[in-house]
PyMOL Python script that loads the backbone (N, CA, C, O; Angstrom):
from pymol import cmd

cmd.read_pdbstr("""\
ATOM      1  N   UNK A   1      -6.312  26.705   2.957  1.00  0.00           N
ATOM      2  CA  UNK A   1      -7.715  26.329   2.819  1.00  0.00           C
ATOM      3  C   UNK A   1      -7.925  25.463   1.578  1.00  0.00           C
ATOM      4  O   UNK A   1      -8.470  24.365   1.691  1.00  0.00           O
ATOM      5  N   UNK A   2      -7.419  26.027   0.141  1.00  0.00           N
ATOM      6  CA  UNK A   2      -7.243  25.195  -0.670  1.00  0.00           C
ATOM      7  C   UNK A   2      -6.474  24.771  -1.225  1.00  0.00           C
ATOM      8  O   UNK A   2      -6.512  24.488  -2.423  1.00  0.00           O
ATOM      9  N   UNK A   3      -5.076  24.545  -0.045  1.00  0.00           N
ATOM     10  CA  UNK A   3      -4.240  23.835  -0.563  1.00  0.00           C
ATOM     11  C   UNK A   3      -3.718  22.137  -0.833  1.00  0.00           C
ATOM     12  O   UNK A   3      -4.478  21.385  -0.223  1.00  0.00           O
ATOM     13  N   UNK A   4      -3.077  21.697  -1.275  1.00  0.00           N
ATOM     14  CA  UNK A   4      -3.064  20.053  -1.336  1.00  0.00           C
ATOM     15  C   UNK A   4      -2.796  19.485   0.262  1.00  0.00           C
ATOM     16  O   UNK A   4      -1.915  19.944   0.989  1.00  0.00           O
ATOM     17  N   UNK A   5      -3.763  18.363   0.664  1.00  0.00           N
ATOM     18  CA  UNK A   5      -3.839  18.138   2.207  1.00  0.00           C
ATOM     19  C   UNK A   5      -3.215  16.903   2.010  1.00  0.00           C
ATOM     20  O   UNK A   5      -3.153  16.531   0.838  1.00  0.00           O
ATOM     21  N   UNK A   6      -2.666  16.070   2.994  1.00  0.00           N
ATOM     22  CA  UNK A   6      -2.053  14.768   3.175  1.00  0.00           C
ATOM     23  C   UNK A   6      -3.524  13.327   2.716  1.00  0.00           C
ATOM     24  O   UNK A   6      -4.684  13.523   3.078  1.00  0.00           O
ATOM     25  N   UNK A   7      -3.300  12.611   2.279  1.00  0.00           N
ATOM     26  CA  UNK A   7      -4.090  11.318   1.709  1.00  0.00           C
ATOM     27  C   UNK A   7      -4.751  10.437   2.971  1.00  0.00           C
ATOM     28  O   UNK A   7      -5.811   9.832   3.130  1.00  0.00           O
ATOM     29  N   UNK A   8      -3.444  10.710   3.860  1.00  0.00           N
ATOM     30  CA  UNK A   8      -3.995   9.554   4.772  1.00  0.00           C
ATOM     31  C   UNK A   8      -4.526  10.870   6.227  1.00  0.00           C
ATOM     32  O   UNK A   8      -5.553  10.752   6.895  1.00  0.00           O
ATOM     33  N   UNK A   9      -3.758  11.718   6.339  1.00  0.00           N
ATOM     34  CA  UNK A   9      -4.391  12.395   7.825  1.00  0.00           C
ATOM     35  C   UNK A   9      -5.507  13.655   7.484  1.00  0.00           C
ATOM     36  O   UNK A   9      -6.169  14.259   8.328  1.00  0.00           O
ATOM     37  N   UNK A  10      -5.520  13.830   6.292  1.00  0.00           N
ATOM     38  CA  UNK A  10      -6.008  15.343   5.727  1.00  0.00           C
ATOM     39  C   UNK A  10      -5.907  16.499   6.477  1.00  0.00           C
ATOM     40  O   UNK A  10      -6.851  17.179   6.879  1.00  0.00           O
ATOM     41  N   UNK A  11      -4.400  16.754   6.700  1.00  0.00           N
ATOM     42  CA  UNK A  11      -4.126  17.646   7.184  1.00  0.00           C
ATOM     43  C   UNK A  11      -3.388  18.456   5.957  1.00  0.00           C
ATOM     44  O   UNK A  11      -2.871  17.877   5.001  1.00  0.00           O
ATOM     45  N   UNK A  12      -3.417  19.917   6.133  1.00  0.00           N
ATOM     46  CA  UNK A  12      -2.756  20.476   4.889  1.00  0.00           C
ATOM     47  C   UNK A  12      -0.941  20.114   4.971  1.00  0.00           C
ATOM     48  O   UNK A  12      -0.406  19.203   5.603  1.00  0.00           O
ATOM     49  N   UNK A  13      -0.324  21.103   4.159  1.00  0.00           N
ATOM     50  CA  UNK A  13       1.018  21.050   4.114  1.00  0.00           C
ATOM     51  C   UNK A  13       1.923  22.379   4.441  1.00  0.00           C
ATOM     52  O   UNK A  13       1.554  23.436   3.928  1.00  0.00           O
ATOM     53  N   UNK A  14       3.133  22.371   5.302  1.00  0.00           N
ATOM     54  CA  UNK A  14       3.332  23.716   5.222  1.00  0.00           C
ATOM     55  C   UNK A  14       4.858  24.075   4.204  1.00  0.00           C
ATOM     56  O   UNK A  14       5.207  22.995   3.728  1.00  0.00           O
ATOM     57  N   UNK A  15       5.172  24.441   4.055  1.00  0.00           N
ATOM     58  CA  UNK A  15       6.152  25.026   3.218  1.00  0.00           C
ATOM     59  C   UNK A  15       7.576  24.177   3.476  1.00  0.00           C
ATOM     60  O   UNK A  15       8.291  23.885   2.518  1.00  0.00           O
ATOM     61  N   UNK A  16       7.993  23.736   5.102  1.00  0.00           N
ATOM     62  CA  UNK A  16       8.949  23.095   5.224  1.00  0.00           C
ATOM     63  C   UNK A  16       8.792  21.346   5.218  1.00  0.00           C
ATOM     64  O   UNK A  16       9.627  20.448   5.326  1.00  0.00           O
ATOM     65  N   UNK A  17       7.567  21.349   5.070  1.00  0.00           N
ATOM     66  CA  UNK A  17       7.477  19.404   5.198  1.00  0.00           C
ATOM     67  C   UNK A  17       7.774  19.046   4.153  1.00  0.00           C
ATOM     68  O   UNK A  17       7.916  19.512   3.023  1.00  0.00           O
ATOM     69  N   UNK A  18       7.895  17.730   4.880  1.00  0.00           N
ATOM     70  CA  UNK A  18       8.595  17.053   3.420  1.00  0.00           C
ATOM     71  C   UNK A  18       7.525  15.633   3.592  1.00  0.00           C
ATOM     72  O   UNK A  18       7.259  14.919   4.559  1.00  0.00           O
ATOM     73  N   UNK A  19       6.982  15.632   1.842  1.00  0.00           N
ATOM     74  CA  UNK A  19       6.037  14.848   1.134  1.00  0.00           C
ATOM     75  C   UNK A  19       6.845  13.534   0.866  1.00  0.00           C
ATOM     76  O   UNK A  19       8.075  13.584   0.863  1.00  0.00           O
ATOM     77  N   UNK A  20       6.085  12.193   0.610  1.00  0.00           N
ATOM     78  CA  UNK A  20       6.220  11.270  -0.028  1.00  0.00           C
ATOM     79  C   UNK A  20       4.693  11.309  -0.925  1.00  0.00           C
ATOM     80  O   UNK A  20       3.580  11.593  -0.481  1.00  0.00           O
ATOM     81  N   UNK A  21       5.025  10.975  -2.130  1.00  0.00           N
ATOM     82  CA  UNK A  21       4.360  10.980  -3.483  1.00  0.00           C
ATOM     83  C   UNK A  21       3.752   9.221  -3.874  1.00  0.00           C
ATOM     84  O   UNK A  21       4.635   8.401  -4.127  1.00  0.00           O
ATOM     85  N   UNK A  22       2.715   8.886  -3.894  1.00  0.00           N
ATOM     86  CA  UNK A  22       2.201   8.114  -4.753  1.00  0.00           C
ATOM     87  C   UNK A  22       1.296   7.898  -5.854  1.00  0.00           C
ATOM     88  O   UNK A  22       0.112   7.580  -5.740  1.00  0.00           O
ATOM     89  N   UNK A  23       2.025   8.119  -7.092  1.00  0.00           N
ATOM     90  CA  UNK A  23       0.845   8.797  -8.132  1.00  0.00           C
ATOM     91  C   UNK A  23       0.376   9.854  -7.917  1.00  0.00           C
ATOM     92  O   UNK A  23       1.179  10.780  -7.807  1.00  0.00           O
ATOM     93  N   UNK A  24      -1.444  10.229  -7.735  1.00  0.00           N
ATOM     94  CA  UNK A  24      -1.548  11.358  -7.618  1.00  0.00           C
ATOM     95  C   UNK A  24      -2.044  11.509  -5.808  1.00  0.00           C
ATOM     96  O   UNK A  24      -3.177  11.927  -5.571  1.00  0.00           O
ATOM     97  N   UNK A  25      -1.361  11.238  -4.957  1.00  0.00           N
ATOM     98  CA  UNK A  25      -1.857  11.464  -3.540  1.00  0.00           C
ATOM     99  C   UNK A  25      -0.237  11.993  -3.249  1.00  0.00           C
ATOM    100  O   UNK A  25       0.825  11.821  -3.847  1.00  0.00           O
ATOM    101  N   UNK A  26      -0.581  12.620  -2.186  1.00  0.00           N
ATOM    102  CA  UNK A  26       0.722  13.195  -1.491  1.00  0.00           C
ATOM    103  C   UNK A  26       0.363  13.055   0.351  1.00  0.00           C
ATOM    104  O   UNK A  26      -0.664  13.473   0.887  1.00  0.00           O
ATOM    105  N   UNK A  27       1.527  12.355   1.054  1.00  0.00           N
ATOM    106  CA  UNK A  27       1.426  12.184   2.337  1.00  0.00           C
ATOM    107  C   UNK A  27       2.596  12.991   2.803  1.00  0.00           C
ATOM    108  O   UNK A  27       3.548  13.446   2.169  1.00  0.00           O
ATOM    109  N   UNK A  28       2.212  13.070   4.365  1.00  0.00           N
ATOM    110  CA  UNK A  28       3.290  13.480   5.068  1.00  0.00           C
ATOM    111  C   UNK A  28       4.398  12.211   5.397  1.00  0.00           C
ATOM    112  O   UNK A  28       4.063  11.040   5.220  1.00  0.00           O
ATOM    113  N   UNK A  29       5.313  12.466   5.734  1.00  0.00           N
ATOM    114  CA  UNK A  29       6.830  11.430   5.459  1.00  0.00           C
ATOM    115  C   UNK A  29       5.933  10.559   6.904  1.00  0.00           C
ATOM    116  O   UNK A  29       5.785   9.354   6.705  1.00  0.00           O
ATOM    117  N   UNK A  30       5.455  11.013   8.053  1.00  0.00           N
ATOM    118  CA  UNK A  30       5.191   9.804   9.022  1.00  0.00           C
ATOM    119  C   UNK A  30       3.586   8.986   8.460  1.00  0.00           C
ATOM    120  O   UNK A  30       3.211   7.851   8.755  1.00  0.00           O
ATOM    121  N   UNK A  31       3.030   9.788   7.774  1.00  0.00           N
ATOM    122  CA  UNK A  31       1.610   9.436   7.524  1.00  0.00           C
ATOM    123  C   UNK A  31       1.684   8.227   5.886  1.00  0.00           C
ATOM    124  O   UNK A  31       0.733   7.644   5.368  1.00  0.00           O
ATOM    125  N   UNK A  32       2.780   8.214   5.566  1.00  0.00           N
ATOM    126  CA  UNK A  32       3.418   7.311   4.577  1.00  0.00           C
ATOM    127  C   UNK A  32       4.057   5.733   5.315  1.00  0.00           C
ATOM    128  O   UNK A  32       5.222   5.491   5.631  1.00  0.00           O
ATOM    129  N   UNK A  33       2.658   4.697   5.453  1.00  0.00           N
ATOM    130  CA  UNK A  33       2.931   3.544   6.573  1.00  0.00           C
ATOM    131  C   UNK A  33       1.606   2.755   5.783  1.00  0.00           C
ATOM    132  O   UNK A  33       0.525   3.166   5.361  1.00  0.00           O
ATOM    133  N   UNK A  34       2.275   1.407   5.814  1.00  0.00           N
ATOM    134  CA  UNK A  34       1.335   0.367   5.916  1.00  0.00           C
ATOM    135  C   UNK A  34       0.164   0.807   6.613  1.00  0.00           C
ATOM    136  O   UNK A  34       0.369   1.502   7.608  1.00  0.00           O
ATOM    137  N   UNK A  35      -1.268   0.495   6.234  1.00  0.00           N
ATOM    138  CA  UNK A  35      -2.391   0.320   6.724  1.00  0.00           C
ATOM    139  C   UNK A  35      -2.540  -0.847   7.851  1.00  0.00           C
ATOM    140  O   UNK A  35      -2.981  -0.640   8.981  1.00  0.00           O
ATOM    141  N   UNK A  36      -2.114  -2.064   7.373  1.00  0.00           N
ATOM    142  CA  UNK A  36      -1.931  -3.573   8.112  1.00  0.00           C
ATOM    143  C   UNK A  36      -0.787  -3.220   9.024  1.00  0.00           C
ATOM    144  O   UNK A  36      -1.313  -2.926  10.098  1.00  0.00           O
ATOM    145  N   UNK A  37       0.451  -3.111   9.118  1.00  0.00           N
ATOM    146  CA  UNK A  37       1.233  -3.200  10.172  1.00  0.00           C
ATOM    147  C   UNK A  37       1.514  -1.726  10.843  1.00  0.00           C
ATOM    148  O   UNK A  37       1.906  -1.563  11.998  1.00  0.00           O
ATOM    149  N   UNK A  38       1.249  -0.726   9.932  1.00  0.00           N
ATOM    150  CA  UNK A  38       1.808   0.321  10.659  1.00  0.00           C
ATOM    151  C   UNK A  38       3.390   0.531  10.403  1.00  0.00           C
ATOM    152  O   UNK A  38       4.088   1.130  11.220  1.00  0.00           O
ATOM    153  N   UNK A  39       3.930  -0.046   9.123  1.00  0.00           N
ATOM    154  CA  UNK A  39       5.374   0.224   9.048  1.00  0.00           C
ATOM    155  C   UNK A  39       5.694   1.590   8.363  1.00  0.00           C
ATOM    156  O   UNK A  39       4.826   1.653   7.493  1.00  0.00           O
ATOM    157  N   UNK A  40       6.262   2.432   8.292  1.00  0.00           N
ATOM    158  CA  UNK A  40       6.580   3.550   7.744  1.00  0.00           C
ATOM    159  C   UNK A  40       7.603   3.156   6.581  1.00  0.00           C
ATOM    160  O   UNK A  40       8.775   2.896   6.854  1.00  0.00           O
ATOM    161  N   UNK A  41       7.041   3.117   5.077  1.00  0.00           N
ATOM    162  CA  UNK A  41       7.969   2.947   3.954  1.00  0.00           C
ATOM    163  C   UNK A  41       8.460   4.089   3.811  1.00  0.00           C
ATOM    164  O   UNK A  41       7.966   5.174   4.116  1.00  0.00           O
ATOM    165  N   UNK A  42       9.876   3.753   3.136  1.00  0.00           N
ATOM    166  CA  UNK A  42      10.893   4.582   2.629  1.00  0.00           C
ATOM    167  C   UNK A  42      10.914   4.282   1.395  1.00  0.00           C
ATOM    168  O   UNK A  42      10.693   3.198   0.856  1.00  0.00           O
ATOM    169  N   UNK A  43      11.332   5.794   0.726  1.00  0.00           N
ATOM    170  CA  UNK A  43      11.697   5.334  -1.030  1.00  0.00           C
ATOM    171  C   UNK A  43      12.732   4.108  -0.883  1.00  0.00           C
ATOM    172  O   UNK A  43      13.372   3.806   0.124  1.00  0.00           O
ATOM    173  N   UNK A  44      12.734   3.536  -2.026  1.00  0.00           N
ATOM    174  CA  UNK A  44      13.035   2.006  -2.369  1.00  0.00           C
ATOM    175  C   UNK A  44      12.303   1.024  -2.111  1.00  0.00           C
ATOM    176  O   UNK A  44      12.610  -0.076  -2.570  1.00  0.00           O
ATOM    177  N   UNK A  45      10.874   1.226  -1.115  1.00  0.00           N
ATOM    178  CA  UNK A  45      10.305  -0.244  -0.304  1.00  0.00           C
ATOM    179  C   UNK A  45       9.325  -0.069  -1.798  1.00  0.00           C
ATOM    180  O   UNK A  45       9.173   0.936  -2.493  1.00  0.00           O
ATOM    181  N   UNK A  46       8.858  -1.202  -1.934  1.00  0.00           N
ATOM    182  CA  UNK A  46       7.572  -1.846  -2.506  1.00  0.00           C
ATOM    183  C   UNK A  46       6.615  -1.882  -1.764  1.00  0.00           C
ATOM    184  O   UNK A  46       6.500  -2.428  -0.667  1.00  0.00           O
ATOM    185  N   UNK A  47       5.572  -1.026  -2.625  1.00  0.00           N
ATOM    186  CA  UNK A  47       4.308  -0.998  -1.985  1.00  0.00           C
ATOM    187  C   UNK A  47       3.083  -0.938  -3.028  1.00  0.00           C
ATOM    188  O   UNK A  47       3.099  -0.580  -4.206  1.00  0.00           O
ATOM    189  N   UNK A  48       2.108  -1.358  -2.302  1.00  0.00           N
ATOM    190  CA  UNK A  48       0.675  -1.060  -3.579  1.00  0.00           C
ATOM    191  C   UNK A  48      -0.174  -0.025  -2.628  1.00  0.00           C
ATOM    192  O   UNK A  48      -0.421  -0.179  -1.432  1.00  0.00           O
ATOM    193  N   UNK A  49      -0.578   1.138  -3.525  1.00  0.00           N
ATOM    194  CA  UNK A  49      -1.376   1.861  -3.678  1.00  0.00           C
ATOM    195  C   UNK A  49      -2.576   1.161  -4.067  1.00  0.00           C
ATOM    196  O   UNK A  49      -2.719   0.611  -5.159  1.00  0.00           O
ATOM    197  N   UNK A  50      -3.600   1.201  -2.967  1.00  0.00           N
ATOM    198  CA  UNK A  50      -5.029   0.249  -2.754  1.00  0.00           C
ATOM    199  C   UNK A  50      -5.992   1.627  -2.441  1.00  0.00           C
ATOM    200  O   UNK A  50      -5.449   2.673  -2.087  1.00  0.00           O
ATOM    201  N   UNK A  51      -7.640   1.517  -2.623  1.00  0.00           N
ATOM    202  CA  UNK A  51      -8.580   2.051  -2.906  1.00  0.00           C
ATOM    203  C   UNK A  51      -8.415   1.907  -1.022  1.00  0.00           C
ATOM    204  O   UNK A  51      -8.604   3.013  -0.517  1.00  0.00           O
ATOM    205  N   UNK A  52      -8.207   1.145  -0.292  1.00  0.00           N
ATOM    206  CA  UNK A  52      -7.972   0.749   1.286  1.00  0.00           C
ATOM    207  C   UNK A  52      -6.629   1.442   1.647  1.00  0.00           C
ATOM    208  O   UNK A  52      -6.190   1.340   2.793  1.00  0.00           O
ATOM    209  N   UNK A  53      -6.220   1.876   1.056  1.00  0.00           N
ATOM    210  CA  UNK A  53      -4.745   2.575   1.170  1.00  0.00           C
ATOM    211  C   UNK A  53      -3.960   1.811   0.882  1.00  0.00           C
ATOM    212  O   UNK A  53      -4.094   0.841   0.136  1.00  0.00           O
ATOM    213  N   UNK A  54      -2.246   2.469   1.934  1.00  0.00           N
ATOM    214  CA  UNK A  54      -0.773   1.848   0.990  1.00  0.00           C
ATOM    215  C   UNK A  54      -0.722   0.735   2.008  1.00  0.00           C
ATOM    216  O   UNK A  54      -1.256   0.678   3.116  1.00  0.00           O
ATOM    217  N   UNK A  55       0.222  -0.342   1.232  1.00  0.00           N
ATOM    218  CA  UNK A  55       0.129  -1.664   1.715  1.00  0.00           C
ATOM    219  C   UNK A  55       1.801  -1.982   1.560  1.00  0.00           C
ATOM    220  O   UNK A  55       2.110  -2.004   0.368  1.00  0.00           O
ATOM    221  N   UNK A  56       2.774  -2.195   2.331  1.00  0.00           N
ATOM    222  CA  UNK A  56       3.878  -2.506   2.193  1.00  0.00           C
ATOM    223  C   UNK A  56       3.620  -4.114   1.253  1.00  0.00           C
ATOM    224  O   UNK A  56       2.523  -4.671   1.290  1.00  0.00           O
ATOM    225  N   UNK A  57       4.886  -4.733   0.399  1.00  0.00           N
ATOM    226  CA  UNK A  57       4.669  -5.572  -0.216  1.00  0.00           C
ATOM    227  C   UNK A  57       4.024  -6.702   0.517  1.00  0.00           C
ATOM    228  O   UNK A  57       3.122  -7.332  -0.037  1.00  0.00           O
ATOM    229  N   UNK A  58       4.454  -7.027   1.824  1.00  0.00           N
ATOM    230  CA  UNK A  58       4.484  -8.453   2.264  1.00  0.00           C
ATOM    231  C   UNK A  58       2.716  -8.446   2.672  1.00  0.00           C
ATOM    232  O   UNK A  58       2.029  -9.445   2.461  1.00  0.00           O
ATOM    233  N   UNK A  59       2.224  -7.350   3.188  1.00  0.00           N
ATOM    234  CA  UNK A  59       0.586  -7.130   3.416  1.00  0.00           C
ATOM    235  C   UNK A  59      -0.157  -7.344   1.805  1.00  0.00           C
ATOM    236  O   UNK A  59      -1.296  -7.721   1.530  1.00  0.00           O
ATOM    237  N   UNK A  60       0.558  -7.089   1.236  1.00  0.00           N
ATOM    238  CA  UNK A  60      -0.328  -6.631  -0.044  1.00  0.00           C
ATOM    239  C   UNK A  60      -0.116  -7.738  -0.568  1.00  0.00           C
ATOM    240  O   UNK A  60      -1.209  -8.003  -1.067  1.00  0.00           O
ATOM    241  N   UNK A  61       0.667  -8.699  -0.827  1.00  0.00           N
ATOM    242  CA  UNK A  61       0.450 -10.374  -0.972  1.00  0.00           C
ATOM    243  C   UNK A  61      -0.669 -11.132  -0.509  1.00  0.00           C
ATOM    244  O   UNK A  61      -1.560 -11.663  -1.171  1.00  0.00           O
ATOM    245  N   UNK A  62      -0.416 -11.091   1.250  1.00  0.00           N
ATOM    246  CA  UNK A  62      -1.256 -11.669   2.074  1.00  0.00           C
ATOM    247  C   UNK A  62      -2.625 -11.589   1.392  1.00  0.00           C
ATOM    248  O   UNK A  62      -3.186 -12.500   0.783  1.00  0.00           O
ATOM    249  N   UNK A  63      -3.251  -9.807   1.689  1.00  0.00           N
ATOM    250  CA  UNK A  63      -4.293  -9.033   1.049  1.00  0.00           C
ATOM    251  C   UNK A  63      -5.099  -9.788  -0.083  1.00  0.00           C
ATOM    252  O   UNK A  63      -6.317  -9.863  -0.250  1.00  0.00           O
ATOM    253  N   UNK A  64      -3.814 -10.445  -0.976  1.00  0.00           N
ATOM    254  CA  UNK A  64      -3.791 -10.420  -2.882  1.00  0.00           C
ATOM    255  C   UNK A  64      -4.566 -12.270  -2.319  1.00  0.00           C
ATOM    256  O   UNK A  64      -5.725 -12.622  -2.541  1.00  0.00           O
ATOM    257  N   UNK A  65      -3.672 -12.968  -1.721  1.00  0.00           N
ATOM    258  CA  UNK A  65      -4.233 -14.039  -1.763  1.00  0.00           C
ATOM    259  C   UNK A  65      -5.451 -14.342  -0.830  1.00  0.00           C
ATOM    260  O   UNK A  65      -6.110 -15.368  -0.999  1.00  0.00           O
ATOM    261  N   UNK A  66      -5.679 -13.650  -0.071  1.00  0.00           N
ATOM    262  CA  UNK A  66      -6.866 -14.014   0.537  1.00  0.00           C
ATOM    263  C   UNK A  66      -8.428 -13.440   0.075  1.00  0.00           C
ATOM    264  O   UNK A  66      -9.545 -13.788   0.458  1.00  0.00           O
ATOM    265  N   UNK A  67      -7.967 -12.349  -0.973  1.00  0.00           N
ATOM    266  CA  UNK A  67      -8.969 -11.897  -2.098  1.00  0.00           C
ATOM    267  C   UNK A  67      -9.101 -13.288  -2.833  1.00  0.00           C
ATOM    268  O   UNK A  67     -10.300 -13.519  -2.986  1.00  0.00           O
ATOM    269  N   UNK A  68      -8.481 -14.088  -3.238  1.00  0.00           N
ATOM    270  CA  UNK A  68      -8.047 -14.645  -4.455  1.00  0.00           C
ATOM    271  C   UNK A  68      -9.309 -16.355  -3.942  1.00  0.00           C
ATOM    272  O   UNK A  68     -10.182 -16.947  -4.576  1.00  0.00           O
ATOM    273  N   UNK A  69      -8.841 -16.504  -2.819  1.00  0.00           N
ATOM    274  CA  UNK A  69      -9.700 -17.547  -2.488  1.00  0.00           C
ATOM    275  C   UNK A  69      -9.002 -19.171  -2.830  1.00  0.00           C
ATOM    276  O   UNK A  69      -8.952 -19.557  -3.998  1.00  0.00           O
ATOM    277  N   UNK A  70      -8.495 -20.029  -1.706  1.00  0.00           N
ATOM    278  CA  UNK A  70      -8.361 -21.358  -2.291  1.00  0.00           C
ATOM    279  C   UNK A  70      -8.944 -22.180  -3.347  1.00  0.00           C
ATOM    280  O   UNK A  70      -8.340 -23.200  -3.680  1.00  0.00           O
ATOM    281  N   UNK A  71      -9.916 -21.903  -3.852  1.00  0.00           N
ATOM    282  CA  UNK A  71     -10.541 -22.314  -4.585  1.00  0.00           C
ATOM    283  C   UNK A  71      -9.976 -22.228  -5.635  1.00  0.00           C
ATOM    284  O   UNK A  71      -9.459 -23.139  -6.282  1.00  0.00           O
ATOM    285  N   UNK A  72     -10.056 -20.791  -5.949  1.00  0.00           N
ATOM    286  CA  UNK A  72      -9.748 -20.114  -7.514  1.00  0.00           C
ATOM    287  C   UNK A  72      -8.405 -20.176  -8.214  1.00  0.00           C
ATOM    288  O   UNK A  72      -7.321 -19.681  -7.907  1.00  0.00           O
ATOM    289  N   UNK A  73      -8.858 -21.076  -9.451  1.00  0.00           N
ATOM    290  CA  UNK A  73      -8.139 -21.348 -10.611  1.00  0.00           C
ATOM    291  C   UNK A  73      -6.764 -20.517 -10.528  1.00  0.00           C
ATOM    292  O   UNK A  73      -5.664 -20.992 -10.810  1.00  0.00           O
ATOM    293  N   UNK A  74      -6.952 -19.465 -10.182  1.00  0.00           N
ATOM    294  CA  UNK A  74      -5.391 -18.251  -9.963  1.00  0.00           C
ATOM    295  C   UNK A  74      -4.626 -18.712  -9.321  1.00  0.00           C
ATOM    296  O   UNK A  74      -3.445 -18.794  -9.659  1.00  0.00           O
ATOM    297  N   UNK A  75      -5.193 -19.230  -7.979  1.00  0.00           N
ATOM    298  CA  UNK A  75      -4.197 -19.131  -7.020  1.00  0.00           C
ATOM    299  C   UNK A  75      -3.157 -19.669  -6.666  1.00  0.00           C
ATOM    300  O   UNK A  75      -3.382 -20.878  -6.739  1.00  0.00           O
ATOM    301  N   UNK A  76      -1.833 -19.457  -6.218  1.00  0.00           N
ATOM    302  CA  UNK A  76      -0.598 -20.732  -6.520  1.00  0.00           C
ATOM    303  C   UNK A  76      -1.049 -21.097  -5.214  1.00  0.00           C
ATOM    304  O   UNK A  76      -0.099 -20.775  -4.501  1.00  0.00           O
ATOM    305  N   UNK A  77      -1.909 -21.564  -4.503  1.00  0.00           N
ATOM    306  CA  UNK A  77      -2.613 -22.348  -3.522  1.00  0.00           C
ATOM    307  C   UNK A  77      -3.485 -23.764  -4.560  1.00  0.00           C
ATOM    308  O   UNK A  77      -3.775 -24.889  -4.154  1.00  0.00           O
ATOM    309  N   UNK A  78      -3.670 -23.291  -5.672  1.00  0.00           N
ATOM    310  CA  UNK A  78      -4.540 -24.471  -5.803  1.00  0.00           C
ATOM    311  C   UNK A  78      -4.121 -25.764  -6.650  1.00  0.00           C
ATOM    312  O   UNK A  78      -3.401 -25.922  -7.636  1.00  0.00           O
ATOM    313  N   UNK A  79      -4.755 -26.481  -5.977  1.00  0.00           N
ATOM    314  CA  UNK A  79      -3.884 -28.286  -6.052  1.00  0.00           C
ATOM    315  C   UNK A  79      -3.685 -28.687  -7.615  1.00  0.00           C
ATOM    316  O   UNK A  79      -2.671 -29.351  -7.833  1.00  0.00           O
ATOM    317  N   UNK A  80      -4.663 -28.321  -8.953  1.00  0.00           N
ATOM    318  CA  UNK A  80      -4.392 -28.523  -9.930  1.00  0.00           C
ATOM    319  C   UNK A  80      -3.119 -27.810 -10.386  1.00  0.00           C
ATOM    320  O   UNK A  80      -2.477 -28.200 -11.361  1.00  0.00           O
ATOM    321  N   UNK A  81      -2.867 -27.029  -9.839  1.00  0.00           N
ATOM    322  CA  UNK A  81      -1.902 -26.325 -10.336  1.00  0.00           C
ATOM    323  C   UNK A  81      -0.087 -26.271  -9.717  1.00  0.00           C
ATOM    324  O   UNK A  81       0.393 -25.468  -8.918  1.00  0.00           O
ATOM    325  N   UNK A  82       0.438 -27.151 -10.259  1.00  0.00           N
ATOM    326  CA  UNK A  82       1.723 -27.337  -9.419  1.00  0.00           C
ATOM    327  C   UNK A  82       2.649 -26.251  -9.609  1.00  0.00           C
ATOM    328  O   UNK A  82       2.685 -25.547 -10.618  1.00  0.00           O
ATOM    329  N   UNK A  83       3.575 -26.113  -8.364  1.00  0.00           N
ATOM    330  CA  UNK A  83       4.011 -25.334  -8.361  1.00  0.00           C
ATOM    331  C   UNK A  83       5.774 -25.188  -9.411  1.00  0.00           C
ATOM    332  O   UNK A  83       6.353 -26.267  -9.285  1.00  0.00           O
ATOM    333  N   UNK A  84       6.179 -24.711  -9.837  1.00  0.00           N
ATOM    334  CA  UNK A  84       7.091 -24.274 -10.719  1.00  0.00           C
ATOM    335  C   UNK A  84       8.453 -23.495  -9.596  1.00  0.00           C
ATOM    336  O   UNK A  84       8.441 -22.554  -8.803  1.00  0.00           O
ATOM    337  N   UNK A  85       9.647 -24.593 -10.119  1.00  0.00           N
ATOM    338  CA  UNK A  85      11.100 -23.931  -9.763  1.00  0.00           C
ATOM    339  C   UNK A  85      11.756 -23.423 -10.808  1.00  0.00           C
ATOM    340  O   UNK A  85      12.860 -22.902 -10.651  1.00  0.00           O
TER     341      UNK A  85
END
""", "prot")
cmd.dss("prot")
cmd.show_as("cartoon", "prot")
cmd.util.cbc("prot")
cmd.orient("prot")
């Protein structure tokens, strides 16, 4: 009743599951997946922990630049700003 529930299904936990950890949220190992594709990360993948949930890296780019806007001075989209090898 008041034990720690999963982040993404809020379902509780039972004694034999096994958690993946991000900061302070805890998921179940299948409920630990991209929001955008639905991929299931494994320790070692890169991911961002978002207020929208977890985002494997390549979503969370996409995500990053389409927040960012062609326009804006940031973006390695914009024409004043050349790009660097």
């Amino acid at each position: 009743l008041y034990g720690i529930k999963c982040a993404k299904c809020n379902i509780g936990f039972s004694k034999n599951d096994f958690v993946m950890r991000a900061r302070s949220k805890v998921y179940h190992i299948e409920c630990f997946r991209c929001v955008a594709c639905s991929r299931q990360l494994i320790p070692g993948d890169e991911f961002a922990l978002r207020e929208d949930g977890l985002f494997c890296r390549a979503d969370h780019d996409v995500v990053e630049r389409a927040s960012l806007g062609p326009g804006d001075p940031l973006s390695p989209l914009h024409p004043a700003r050349p790009l660097q090898m």
